[in-house]
Structure formats: C-alpha cells, structure tokens
N, C-alpha and C positions, 0 to 999 in steps of 0.2 A: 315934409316928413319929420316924423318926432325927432330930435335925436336924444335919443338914450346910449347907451353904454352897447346893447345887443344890437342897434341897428350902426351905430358906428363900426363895429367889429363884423358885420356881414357887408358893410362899403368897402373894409380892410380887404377882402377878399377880393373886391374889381380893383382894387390901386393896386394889388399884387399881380395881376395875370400880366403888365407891359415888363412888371420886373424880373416874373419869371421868363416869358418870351427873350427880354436881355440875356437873360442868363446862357441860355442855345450856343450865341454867338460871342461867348468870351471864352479864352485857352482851358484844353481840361489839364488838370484834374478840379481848377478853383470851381470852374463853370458848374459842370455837370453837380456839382456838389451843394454848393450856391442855391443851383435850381433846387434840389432836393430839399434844403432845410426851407426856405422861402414857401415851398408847394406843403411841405408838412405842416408851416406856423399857419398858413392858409386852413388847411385842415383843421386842425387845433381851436381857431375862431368859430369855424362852422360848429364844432361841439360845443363850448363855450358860449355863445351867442344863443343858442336853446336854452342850456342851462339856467344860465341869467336869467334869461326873457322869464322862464318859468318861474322862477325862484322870487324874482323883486314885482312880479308879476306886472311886468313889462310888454308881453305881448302885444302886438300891434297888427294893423289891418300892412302895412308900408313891412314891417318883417316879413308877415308872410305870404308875402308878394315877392319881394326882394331877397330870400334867403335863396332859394330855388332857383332863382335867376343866376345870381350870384355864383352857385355851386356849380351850375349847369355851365355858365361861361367859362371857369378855372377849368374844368373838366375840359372839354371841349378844344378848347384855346391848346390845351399842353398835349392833349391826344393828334391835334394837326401837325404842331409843330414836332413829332415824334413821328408822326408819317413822314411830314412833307421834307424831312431831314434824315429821314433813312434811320435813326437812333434804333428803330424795331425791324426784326424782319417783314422780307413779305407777307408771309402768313398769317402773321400777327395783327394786319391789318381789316383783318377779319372783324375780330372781339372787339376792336376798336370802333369800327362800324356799326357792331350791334348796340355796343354802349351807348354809342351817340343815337342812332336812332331811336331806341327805347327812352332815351334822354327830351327828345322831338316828341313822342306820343306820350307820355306820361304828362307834359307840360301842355301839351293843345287840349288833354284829357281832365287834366284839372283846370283849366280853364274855363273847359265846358261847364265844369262841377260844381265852379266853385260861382255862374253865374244863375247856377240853382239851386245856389249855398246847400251844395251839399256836400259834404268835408269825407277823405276818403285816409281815413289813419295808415301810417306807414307801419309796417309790417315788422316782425324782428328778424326776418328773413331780408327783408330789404335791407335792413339796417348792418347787419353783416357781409351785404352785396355792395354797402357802401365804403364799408371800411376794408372789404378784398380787395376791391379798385382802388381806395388811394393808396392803399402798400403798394399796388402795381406799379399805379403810372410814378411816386414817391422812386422805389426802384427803377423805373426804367428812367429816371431821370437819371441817378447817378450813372445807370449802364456802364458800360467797356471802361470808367473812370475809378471804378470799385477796386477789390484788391486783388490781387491777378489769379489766386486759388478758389477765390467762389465765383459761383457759373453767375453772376451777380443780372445780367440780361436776361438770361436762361429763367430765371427763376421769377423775373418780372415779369415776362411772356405768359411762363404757367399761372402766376396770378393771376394776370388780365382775364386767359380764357376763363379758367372759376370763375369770375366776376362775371365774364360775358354768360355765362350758362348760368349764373343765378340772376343773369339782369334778363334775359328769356322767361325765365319761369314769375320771375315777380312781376315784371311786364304787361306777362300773360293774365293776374293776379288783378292789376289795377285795370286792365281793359277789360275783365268779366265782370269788376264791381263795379267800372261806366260803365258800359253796356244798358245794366240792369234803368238806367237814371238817365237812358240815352232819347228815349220817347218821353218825358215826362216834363219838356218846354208846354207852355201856357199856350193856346191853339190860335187866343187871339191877341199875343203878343207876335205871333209867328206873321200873322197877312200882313199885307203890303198895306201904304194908307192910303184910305178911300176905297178899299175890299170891301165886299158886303160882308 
C-alpha cells in the first residue's frame, strides 16, 4: 500500500476504534468524553484524507478501497458498543440497525460496481447523512456525561433517527443506480470452466 499522508490518516482511523472501544470502560465524566473527541479527531481525518488525496493528487486504488472500510468499522464498532452497553435507549436501536445495514448493502454494492469499474459518485445528500450521524453517535458518546440542563442523549437519539431516515432514502438512491449495472457482468466471464 502506498503510504502517502491520506492513506496514513485513513489507517489513523482503524488504530482509533480499540481506543475508542477503551474509552466505554473508563470512569465518566473523563470517558464518555475521551470517547467523543477521539470519535470526532476520527472524523476529521475522514474529511481531511479526501481533501489531501485530491489536492496533491494523491488518490490511490489502496484509498479507495480502504477509506470506506475504515469509515464503515469506526461507525459500526462505536454503534455496538452503544447498544451492547445500554449508552441509547431501546428504541434507538432501531436507526442504529438501519445504519448499519444500509452500511452492509451500499459496501457489497460497490463492490459489485466497482468489479465493473463502474464508480457510483456520492451524493450531497449522502454527504449530509454523513455528517448527521457522526454528530450523533459524537453525542451519544458523551451521553448522560454532558451537562446536566441539555437533554444531551435526547438529542443524540434525534440525530441518529435523521441520519437513519436519510441513510433509507440514499440507500434507496445507490441500490436504484446498481440495479441499473446489475445484469451487465460479461456472460462468458460468468460459466463455470470447461462450460460450453
């Protein structure tokens, strides 16, 4: 893998998810808090790491393979440990599921896509869907640890669901633009060998 400056800063992002997952299990108010800047400087790379790449024109085949991995694990990783520790309520585990699994089809989706090199540009609706959810789960990390007058959980709850309702509708967005590129494998790449 090259290493440039942007694909270092999208590694930054997998040596961050065991420091965030630490962070769960340390006393609040340091923890919860801890988690939250950790999960934001995470974020911050992800913006950053495009930037660059574009800018010094850095882009690489190893980026954008690995950005979306990257992004996908962070995500994932801190939404479990936010069920699986109670941090959200029940209901909340709703949007959390959506996320993740729209997280699952968009990635098996561009995979497909991307082995009929066909590139499926991200949306600026997505891109808003992306930064609803890291405010979320960014808040739901601090949760109950915030300051005791703002509904500080409350309010990371109703981000998530926005996030879930626009990670539905863009979702829905990238599975109508595969679709279209879903019959369109090579007929005699598909037979078995020694097929007629």
């Amino acid at each position: 893998m090259p290493m440039n400056l942007p694909n270092l800063l999208t590694l930054s992002r997998i040596v961050a998810i065991p420091l965030v997952i630490l962070t769960f299990y340390l006393p609040s108010p340091w923890g919860p808090w801890a988690g939250c800047i950790l999960f934001a400087a995470a974020g911050l790379t992800d913006w950053l790491d495009g930037q660059l790449a574009r800018r010094w024109h850095q882009q690489s085949a190893w980026g954008r393979v690995l950005d979306p991995i990257a992004d996908k694990l962070l995500v994932a990783t801190v939404l479990f440990m936010l069920v699986a520790l109670e941090r959200i309520s029940a209901l909340t585990i709703f949007p959390a599921l959506v996320i993740l699994a729209r997280e699952i089809l968009v990635s098996g989706l561009r995979e497909h896509l991307a082995m009929l090199q066909v590139r499926v540009p991200v949306s600026g609706l997505a891109k808003w869907k992306t930064a609803i959810q890291m405010v979320a789960i960014g808040v739901l990390l601090v949760g109950d640890a915030g300051p005791d007058h703002i509904p500080v959980r409350a309010i990371g709850e109703i981000l998530l669901w926005i996030a879930a309702g626009l990670t539905l509708f863009t979702g829905y967005d990238y599975l109508r633009a595969g679709m279209s590129h879903i019959g369109d494998e090579d007929p005699k790449a598909m037979k078995p060998e020694g097929a007629p």
